[in-house]
N, C-alpha and C positions, 0 to 999 in steps of 0.2 A: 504494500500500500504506500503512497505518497505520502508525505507529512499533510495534507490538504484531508487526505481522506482518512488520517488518523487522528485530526482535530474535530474533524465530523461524528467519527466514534465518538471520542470523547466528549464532545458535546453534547450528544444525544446522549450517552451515561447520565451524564450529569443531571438532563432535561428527567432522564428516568426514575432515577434517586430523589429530586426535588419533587418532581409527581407525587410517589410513592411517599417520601415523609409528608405532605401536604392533606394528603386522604388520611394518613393514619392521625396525624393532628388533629383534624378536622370530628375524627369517628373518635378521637379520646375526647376530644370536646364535650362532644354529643351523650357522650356517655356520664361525663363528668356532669354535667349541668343536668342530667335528666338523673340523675343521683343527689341533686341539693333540691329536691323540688322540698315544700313544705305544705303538707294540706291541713287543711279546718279539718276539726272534728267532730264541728256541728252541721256546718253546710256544706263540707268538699272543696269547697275554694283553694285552687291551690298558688302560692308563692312562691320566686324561688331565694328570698332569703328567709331566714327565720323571723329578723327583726319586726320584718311585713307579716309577716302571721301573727306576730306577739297583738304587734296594734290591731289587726284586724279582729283577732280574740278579745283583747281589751275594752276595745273601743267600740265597733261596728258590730260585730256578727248578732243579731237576736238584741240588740239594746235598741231603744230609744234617741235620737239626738238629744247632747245633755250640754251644748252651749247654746243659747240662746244669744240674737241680735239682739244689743241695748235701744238700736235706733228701729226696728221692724220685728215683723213675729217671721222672720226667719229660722231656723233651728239647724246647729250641722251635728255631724257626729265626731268632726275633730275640730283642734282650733286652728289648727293653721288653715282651714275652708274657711273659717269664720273670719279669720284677719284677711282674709283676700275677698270673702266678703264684702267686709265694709272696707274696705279697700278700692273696691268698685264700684258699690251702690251709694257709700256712704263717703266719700273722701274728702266732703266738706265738712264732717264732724271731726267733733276728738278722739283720739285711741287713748282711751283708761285704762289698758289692761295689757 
């Protein structure tokens, strides 16, 4: 072979090694993330961090909204919906809280 047609090899090597770690990357990924899923165990909802499950168990799943809008009968079930709330409806008033 000419040095031409043995940098072709080799380049194609290489094309096939970066293929192949690329898939197998891609399928540990896959496997990895479908391994941190987190589900409710009231409703099935699943997340894939934990901390997104704690709140949703805390906070949301089966409760009531428990902050109420000072300025409107609004109600969310977390507060940061609430400050982005009045944030939006309300951004001519004050924030006390």
């Amino acid at each position: 072979m000419t040095e031409k047609g043995e940098e072709g090899s080799a380049s194609w090597s290489q094309h096939s090694l970066f293929t192949s770690l690329t898939t197998a990357l891609a399928i540990s990924s896959q496997q990895a993330s479908s391994d941190k899923k987190h589900s409710c165990r009231n409703c099935g909802k699943v997340y894939a961090l934990a901390s997104s499950l704690y709140t949703h168990e805390k906070y949301q799943c089966g409760k009531e909204p428990q902050f109420k809008c000072p300025y409107c009968p609004h109600k969310t079930k977390l507060k940061g919906n609430l400050k982005a709330h009045i944030g939006f409806k309300h951004s001519n008033m004050p924030r006390d809280f």
